[in-house]
C-alpha positions as CSV (number, residue, x, y, z in Angstrom):
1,X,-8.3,13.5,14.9
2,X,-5.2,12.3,13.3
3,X,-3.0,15.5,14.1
4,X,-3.5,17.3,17.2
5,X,-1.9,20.5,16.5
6,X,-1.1,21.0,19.5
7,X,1.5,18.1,19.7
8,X,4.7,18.9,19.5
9,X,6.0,15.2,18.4
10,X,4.3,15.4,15.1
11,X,6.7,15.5,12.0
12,X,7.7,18.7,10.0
13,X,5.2,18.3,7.2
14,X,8.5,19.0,5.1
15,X,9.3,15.4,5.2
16,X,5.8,14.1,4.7
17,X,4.8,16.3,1.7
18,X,7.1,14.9,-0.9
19,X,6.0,11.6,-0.2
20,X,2.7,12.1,-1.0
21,X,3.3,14.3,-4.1
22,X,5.7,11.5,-5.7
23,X,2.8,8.5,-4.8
24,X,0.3,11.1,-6.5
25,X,2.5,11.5,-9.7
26,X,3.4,7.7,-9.7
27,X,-0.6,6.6,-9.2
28,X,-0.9,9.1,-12.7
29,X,1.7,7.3,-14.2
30,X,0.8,3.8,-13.2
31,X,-2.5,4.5,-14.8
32,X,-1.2,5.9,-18.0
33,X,1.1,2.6,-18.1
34,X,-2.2,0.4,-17.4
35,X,-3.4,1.9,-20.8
36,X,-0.4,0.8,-22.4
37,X,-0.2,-2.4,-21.2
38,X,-3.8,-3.6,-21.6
39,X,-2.7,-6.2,-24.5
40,X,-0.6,-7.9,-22.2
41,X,-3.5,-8.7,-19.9
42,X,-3.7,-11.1,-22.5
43,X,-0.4,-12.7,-22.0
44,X,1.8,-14.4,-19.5
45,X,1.4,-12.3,-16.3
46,X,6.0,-12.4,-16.2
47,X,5.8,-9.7,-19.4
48,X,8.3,-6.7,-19.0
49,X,5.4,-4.1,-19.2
50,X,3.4,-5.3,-16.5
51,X,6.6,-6.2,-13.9
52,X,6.9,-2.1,-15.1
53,X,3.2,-1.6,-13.9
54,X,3.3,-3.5,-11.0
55,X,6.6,-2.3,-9.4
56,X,5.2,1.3,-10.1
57,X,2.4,0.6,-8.2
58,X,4.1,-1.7,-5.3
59,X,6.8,1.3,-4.9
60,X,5.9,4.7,-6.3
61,X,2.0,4.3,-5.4
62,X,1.5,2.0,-2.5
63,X,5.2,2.1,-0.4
64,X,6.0,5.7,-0.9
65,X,2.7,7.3,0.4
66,X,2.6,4.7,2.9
67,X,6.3,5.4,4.4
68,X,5.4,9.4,4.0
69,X,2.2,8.7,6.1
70,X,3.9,6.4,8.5
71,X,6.0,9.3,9.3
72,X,3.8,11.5,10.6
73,X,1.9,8.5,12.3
74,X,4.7,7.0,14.2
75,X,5.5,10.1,16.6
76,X,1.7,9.8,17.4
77,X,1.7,6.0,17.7
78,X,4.8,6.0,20.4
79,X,4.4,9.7,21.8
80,X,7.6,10.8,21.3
81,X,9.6,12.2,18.0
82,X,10.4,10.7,15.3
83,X,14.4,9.9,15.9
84,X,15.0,11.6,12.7
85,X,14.1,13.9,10.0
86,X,17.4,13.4,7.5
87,X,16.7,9.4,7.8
88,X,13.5,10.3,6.6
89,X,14.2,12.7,3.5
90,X,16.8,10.3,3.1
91,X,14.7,7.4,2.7
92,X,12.7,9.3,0.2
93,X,15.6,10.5,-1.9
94,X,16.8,6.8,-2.3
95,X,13.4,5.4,-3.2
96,X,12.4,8.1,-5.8
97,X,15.7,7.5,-7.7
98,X,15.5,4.0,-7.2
99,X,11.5,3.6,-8.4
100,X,12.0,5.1,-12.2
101,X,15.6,3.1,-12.7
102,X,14.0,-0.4,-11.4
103,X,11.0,0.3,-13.7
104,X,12.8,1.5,-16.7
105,X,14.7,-1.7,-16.7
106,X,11.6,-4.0,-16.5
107,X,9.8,-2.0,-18.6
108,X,13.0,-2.6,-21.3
109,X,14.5,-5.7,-19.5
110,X,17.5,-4.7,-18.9
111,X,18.5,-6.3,-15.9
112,X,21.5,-4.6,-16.0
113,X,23.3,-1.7,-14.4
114,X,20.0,0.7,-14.2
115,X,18.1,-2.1,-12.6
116,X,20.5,-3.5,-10.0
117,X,21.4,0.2,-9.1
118,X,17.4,0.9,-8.6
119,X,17.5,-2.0,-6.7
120,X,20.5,-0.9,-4.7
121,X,18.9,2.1,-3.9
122,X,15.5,1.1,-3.0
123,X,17.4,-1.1,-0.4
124,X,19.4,1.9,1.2
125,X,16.0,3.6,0.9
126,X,14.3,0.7,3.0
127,X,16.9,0.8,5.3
128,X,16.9,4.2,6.5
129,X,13.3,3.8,7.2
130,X,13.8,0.8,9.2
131,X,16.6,2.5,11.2
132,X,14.6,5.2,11.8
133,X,11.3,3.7,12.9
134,X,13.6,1.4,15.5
135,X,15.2,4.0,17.0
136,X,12.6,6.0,17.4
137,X,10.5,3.2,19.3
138,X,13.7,2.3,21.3
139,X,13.7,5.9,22.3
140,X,9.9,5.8,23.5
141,X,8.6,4.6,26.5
142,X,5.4,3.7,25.0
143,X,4.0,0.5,23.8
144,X,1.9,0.0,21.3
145,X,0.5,-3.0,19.1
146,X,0.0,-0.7,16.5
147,X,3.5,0.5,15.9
148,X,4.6,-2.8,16.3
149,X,2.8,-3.9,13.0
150,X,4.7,-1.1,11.1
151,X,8.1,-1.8,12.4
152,X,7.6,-5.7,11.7
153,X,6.4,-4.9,8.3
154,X,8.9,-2.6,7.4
155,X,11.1,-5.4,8.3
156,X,9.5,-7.6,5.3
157,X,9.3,-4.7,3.2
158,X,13.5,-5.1,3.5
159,X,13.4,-8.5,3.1
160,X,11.3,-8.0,0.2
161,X,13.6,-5.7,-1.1
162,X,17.2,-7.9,-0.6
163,X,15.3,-10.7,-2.5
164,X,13.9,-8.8,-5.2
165,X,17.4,-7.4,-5.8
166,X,18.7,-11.2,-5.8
167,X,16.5,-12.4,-8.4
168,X,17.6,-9.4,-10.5
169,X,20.9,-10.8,-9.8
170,X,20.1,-14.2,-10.7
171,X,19.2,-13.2,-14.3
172,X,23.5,-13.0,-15.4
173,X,24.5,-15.4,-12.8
174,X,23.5,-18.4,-10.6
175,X,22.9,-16.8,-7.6
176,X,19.8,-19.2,-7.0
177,X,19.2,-22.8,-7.7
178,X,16.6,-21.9,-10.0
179,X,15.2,-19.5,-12.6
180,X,14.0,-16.1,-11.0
181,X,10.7,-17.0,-12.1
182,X,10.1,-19.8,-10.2
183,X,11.1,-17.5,-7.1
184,X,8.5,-14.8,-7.8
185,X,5.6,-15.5,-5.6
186,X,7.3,-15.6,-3.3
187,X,8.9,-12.2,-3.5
188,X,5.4,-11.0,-4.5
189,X,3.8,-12.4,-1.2
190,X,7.0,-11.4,1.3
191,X,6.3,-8.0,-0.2
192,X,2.0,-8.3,0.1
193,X,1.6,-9.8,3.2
194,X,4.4,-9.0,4.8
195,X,4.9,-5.5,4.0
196,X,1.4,-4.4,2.9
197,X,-1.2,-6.5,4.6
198,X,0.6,-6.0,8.1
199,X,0.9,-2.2,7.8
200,X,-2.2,-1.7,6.4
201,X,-3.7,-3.9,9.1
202,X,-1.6,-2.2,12.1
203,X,-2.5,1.2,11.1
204,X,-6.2,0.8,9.5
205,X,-7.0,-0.9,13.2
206,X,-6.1,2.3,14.8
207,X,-7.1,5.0,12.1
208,X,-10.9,3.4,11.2
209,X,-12.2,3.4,15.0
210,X,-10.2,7.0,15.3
211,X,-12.5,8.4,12.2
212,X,-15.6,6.2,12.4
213,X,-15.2,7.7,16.6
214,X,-15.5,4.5,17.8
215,X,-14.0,3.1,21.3
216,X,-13.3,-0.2,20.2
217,X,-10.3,-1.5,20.5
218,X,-8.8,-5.0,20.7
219,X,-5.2,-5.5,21.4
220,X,-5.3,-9.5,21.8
221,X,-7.4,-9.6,18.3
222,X,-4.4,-7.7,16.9
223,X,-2.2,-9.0,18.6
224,X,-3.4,-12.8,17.6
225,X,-3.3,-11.5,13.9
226,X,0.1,-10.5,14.0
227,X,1.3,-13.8,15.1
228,X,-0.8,-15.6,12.5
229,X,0.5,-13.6,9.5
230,X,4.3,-13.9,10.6
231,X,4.0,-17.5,11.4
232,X,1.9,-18.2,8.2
233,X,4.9,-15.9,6.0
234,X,7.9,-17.8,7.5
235,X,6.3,-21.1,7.4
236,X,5.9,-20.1,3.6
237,X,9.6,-18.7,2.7
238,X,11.3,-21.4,5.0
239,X,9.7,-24.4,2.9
240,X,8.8,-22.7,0.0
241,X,9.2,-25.1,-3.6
242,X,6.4,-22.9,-5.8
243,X,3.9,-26.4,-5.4
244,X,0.6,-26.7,-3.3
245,X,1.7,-28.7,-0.2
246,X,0.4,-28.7,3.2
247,X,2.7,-26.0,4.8
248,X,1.3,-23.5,1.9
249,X,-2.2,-24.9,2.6
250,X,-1.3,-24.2,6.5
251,X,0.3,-20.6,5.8
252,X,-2.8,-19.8,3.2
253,X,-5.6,-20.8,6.1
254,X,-3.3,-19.0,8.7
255,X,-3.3,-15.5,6.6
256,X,-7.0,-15.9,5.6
257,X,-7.9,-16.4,9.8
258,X,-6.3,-13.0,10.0
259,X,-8.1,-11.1,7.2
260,X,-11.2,-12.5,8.9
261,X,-10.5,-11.4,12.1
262,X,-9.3,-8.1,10.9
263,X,-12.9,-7.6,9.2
264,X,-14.3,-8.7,12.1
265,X,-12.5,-6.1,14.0
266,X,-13.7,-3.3,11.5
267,X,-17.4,-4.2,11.4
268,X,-17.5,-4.4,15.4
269,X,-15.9,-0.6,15.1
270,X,-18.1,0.0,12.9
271,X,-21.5,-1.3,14.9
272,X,-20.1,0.7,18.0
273,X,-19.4,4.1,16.3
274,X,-20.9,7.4,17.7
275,X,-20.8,9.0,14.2
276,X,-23.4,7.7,12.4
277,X,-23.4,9.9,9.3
278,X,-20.4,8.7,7.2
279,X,-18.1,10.9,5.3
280,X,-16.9,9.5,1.7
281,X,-13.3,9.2,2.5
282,X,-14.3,6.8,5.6
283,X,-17.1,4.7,2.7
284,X,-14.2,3.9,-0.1
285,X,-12.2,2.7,3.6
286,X,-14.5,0.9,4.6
287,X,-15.0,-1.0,0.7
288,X,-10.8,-1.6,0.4
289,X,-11.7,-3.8,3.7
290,X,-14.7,-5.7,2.1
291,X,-12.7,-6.0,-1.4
292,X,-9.9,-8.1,1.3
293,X,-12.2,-11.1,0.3
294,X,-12.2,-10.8,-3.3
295,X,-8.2,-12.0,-3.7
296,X,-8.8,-14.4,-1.1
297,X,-11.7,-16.0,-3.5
298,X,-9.2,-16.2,-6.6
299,X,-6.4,-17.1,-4.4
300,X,-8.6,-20.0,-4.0
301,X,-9.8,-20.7,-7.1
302,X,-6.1,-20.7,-8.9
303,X,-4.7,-22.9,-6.1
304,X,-7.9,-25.0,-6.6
305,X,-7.2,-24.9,-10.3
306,X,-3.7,-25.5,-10.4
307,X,-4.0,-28.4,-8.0
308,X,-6.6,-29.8,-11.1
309,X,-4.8,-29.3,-14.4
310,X,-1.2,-28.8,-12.6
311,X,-1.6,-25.2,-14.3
312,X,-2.2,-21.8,-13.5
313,X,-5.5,-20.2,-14.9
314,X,-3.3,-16.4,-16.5
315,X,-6.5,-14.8,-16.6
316,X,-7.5,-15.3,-12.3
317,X,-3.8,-14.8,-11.7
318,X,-3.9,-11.4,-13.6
319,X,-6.7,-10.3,-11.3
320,X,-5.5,-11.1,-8.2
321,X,-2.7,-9.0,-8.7
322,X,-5.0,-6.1,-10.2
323,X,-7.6,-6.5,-7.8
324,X,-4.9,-6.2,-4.9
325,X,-3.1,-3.3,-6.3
326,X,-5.3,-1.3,-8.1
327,X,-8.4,-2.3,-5.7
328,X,-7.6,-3.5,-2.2
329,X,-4.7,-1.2,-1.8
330,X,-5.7,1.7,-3.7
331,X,-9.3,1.8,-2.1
332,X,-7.5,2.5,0.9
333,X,-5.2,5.2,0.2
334,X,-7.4,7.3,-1.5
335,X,-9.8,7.4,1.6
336,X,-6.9,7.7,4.0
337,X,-5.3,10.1,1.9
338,X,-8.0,12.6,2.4
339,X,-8.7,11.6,6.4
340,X,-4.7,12.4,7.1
341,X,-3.5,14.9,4.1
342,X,-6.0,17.8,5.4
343,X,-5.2,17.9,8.9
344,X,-0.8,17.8,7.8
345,X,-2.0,20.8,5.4
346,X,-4.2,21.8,8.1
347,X,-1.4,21.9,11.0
348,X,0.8,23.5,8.7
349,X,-1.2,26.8,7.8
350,X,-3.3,27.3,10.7
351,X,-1.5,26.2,13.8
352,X,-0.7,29.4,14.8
353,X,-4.3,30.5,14.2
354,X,-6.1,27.8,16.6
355,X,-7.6,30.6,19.0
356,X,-9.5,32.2,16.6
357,X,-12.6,31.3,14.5
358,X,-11.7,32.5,11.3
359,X,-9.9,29.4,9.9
360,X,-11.6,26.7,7.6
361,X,-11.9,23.0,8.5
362,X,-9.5,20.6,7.3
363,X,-12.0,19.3,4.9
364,X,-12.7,22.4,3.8
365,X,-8.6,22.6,2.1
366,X,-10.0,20.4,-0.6
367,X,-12.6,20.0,-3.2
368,X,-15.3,17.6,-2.0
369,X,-17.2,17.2,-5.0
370,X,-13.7,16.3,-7.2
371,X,-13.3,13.5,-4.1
372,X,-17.1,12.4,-4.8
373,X,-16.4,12.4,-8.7
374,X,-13.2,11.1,-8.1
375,X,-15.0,7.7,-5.5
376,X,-17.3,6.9,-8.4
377,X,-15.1,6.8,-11.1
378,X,-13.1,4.9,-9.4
379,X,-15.9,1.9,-8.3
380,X,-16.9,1.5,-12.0
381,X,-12.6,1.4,-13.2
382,X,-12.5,-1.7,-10.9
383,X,-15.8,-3.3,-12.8
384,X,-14.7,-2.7,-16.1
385,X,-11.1,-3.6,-15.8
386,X,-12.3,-6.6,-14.3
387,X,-14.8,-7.5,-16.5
388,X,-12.0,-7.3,-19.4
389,X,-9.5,-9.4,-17.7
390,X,-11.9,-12.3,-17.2
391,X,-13.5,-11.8,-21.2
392,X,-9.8,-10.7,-22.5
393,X,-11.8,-7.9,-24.0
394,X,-9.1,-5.6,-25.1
395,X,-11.7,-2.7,-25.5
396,X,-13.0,-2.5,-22.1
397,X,-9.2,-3.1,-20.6
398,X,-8.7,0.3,-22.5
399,X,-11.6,1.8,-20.8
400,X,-10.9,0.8,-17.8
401,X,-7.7,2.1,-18.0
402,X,-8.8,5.8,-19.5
403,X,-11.0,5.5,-16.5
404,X,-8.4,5.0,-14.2
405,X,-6.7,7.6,-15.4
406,X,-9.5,10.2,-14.8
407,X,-9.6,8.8,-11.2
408,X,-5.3,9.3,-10.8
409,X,-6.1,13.2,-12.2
410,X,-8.7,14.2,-10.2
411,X,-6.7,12.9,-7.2
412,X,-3.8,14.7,-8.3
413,X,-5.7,18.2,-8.5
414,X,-6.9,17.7,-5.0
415,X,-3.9,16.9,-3.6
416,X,-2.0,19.5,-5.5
417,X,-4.7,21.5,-4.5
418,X,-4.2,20.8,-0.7
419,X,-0.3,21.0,-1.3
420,X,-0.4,24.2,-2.8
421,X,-3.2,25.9,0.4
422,X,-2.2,29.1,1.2
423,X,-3.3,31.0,4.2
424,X,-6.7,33.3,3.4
């Protein structure tokens, strides 16, 4: 269990709830922008609606639940408190201002004022959570891999952040040698390996073997992964030039080793688990780690591509980002969503109720069958989507994306619905 409700260093769900309200409300809208943005699927993958999309779904979808979750994972991670709860409302405050004012000015590129202050603010946002996390680990006696990945990532995540505020920057003076463009995978991958892979990696390789209720763990595996990702990410900022050469070849085998490994990891949990009967939420886990190899495959193919015809194939490079953001990612926070949300609702309501028997289970807060209606929508979105960004079928981008949107509702009413849980 991810919350023992008996442990006093959890966090006040106060400051984990609005995370995970805002990343609900920005997955809706992200969806409802997907719609609107399906004819640009069609077009150069640098188009002001879909830097709109993806920075709503980097941001409001994928960093804000995951800092709101991280929250309430830390204190259990290092045993002790976190250092503090203002950092952490504060973090939030700065990060939903600064989400809708960086996307309104992609979405009407304006790199003026309203984008520079969103980026401003996400930075101050980024910061307080890095503060936070390092103090409280400075503060704790314990060591842990695991919380290691989250600090180290959060440390990209600012990086990620700084540069993406440059390259905003860049666009009314010459910051940079070059055009922002040129500088963009780069900010892409500082903020998708560094930031997402490694925090997704350090907390999935505690939380899967804590639900699957499995006893393997494998701190040198981890251990080797983090060192591969970090060395494979510096190698590829310190001699980045946006060409294939043989340090990007180095840092690309380096960061698939670690995916490997890291599915590795998850399918030896997953052989030693004592649960054998698995619950949904744990299933659509367990498919974000096998999706890890469909990027890895196009990743491939447009480098391969690329090296070829000396240019990139849109249509590949449109659904590597999709597949990572709207698959990978995604996958994964609607299952953990529903494996950690229950049990904050949970510790909320019925903590003081624990010695008696009238109280419902955790997974009892939400709707089960929405969740199951909600997991199979969801599998044939990805198909469709997908299939319409390789055909440039218009039709079935739109279908996907109605799709998608049924999938972002029916995870809003559960979590409203688990928000909203009252005492019976």
């Amino acid at each position: 269990m991810l919350i023992n409700s008996n442990n006093s260093n959890t966090s006040n769900h106060k400051i984990v709830l609005p995370f995970y309200l805002y990343a609900a409300i920005a997955f809706l809208i992200a969806c409802i922008l997907l719609l609107f943005s399906a004819d640009s699927f069609n077009q150069n993958h640098f188009s002001p609606k879909l830097l709109a999309l993806t920075h709503t779904m980097a941001l409001g979808w994928g960093t804000m639940i995951i800092m709101g979750a991280s929250h309430q994972l830390i204190p259990v991670l290092i045993e002790n408190k976190l250092y503090s709860n203002k950092l952490a409302l504060t973090s939030f405050y700065f990060l939903a201002i600064g989400i809708p004012l960086l996307v309104y000015g992609f979405l009407t590129f304006n790199m003026g004022d309203i984008s520079k202050w969103g980026g401003r603010l996400i930075i101050l946002s980024v910061l307080s959570y890095v503060i936070n996390i390092a103090i409280s680990i400075i503060k704790s006696k314990s060591e842990n891999v695991h919380i290691l990945f989250v600090f180290v990532a959060s440390i990209w995540l600012l990086i990620t952040a700084v540069f993406g505020l440059a390259l905003i920057y860049n666009f009314s003076t010459n910051l940079l040698p070059n055009d922002s463009l040129m500088y963009l995978p780069m900010h892409a991958h500082a903020g998708i390996v560094g930031w997402f892979l490694l925090i997704i990696i350090g907390v999935g390789s505690r939380l899967i073997p804590m639900f699957l209720i499995s006893k393997y763990q494998s701190t040198k595996i981890l251990k080797i992964i983090l060192i591969l990702i970090n060395a494979a990410m510096l190698t590829y900022v310190l001699t980045f030039n946006n060409k294939l050469n043989i340090y990007s070849i180095i840092s690309i085998v380096a960061i698939i080793t670690s995916i490997i490994l890291f599915i590795n990891y998850c399918r030896i949990a997953y052989k030693s688990r004592i649960k054998k009967k698995l619950d949904n939420q744990i299933k659509i886990s367990l498919l974000s780690v096998m999706i890890m190899t469909v990027p890895i495959i196009i990743l491939i193919l447009i480098l391969t591509l690329n090296y070829l015809n000396d240019k990139s194939n849109n249509n590949l490079v449109l659904s590597y980002g999709f597949i990572i953001f709207f698959g990978w990612m995604t996958a994964i926070i609607l299952g953990m969503t529903f494996k950690t949300l229950p049990f904050i609702i949970w510790n909320k309501i019925y903590k003081v109720q624990s010695s008696s028997n009238k109280f419902p289970n955790p997974n009892e807060l939400y709707s089960q069958q929405i969740f199951k209606l909600m997991s199979t929508i969801y599998v044939l979105s990805i198909i469709i989507f997908s299939i319409g960004i390789i055909y440039n079928l218009i039709w079935m981008l739109q279908m996907g994306a109605v799709s998608f949107i049924i999938v972002a509702t029916l995870y809003n009413i559960n979590v409203i619905k688990l928000i909203l849980n009252h005492p019976k």
